[in-house]
N, C-alpha and C positions, 0 to 999 in steps of 0.2 A: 771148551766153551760152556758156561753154565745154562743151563736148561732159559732160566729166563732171560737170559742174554741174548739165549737164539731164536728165542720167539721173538724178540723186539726185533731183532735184524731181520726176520722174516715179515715181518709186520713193516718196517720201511721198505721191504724192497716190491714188496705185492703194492705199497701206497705209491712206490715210485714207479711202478709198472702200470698200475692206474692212471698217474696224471699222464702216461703219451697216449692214453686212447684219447685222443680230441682229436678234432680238425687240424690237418697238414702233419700230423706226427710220422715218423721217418719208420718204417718199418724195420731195415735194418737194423737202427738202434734198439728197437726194441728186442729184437731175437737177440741180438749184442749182448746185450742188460742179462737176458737170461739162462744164458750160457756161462756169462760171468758168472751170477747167481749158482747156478750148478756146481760150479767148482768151488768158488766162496764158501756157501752154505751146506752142500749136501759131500763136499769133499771128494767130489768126483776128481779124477787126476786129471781129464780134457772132456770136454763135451763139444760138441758140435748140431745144428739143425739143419737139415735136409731138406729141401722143397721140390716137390713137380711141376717142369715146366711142362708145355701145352703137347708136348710130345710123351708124357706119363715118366719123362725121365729127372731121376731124384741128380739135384746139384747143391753141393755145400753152400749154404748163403751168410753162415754165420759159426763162428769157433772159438776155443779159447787160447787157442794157436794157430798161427798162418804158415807154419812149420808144412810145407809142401809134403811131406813124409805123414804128417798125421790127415791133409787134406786126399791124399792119396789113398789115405785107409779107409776111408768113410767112403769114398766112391768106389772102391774095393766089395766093401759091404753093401754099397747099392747094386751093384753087378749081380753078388750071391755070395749072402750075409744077413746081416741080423736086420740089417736097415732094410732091405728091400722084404724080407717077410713080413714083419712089421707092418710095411707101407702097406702090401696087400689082403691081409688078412686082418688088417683095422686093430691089430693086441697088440700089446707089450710082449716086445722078446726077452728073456733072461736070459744071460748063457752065464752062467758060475765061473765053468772053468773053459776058454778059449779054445785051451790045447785039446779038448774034447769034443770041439765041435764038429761038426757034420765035414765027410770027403769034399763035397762039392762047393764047400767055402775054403779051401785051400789055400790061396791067394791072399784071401782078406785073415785068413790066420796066421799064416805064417808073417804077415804085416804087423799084424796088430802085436806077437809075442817078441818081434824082432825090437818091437819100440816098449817092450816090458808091461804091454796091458794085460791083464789074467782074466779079466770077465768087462763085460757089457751089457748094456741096457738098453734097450729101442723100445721108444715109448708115440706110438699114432699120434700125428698130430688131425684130429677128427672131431665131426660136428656131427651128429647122426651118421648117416650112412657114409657121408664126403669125408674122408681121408688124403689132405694135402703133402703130408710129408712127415717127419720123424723128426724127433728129439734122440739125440743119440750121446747115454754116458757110460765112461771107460773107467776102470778101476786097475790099479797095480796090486791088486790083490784079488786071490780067487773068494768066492764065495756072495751070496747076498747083502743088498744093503740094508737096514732096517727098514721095519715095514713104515712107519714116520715119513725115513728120508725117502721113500718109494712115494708113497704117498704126495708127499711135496711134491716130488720130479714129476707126476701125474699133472697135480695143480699147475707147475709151469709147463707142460706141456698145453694144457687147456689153454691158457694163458696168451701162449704162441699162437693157437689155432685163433680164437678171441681178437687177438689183436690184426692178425691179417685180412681178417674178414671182417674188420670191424668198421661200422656205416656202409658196408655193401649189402646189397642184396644178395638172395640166393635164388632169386626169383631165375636170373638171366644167368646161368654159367659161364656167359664170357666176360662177364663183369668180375667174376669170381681168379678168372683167366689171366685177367689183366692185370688183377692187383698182384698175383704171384709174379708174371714176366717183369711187373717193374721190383718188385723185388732183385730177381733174378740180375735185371739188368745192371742195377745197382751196382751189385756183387763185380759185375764186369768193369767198371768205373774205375772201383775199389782195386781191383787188380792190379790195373793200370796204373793207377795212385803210386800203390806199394812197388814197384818197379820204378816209375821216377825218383821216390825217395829211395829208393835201395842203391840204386845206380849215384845217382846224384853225393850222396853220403856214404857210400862205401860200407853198407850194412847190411845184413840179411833181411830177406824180407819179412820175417816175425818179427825184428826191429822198429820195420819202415813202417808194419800196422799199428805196433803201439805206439810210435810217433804220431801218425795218422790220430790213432781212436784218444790219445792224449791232449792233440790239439785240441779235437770237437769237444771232448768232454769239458774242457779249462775254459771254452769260449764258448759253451751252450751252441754248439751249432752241430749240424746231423755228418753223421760217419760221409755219408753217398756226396752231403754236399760240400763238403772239404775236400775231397776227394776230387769230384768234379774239378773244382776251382785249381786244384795241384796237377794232375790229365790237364789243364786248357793254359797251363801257367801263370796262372793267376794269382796264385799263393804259392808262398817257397814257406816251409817250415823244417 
């Protein structure tokens, strides 16, 4: 992709990430968008975002696969892994190369190389001192990404943080609370969703999601709320 090709793409997807910070905008969608954006623009092979629910524990809310095997990695690495250091230490983790990392991530490595990832990225999703959860991107290749595309993944990590917290207060932390669990809950909806179309249509559920995030996308309507209406049977798609 040519140099100013890619700033223009970058340039609509920060204005399209802009127009959901308004009144009633769907949070999912938004982490959605930018996890897309990750793999789109910065060439990440999957990316996925982590949130804390009210018990400090990180759950996948949003990915660029619903592939159970890659949603399994990422809570692997919130266990002990690159996500959960991350989370507590408020930095970006870089691990180059996988197969070198620490004894005590075992589990989430031998995961991660089984599914041909070489290195990862865990980028804070943080406001000051408050740290909600993780940007997390995976590479099929070992080594660093440019400092540019680092950079970006930085900016949508902000972006993520921004957007969750965004018209809330930080005055009250359970205001702050709430907006993650409905988050969170979302995400449960969405489950459910992806299982009636999977069942229903005889398809994997990394199908039954892009049917899903296909629909909302063609009829401007939100991931959680299509989803909903599919869970209550309201919509067949």
């Amino acid at each position: 992709m040519k140099a100013s090709t890619r700033e223009g793409e970058f340039l609509q997807t920060f204005a399209k990430l802009a127009d959901t910070l308004v009144v009633g905008y769907d949070v999912v969608d938004l982490l959605q968008m930018l996890v897309d954006s990750c793999h789109d623009l910065l060439g990440a092979t999957a990316a996925g975002i982590l949130l804390a629910d009210d018990m400090g524990e990180l759950e996948v809310v949003a990915s660029t696969s619903e592939s159970s095997r890659l949603v399994e990695m990422m809570q692997l690495g919130a266990e002990a892994g690159p996500c959960i250091d991350s989370y507590y230490t408020g930095q970006t983790v870089i691990v180059e190369n996988i197969e070198q990392s620490p004894p005590e991530w075992q589990r989430f490595r031998d995961s991660a190389l089984e599914q041909g990832f070489d290195s990862v990225y865990a980028l804070p999703l943080r406001l000051r001192e408050t740290t909600i959860g993780t940007l997390n991107l995976f590479q099929t290749a070992p080594g660093q990404m440019g400092a540019d595309d680092l950079t970006a993944a930085k900016a949508f990590a902000d972006v993520a943080t921004i957007g969750i917290l965004h018209e809330r207060s930080l005055r009250e932390s359970d205001v702050v609370q709430a907006q993650l669990q409905n988050a969170l809950n979302s995400r449960i909806v969405i489950e459910q969703a992806k299982g009636v179309i999977a069942q229903s249509h005889a398809v994997s559920m990394d199908e039954a999601f892009n049917r899903i995030r296909a629909f909302a996308r063609s009829n401007q309507r939100g991931i959680a709320e299509v989803s909903a209406e599919i869970v209550g049977r309201r919509l067949s798609i």
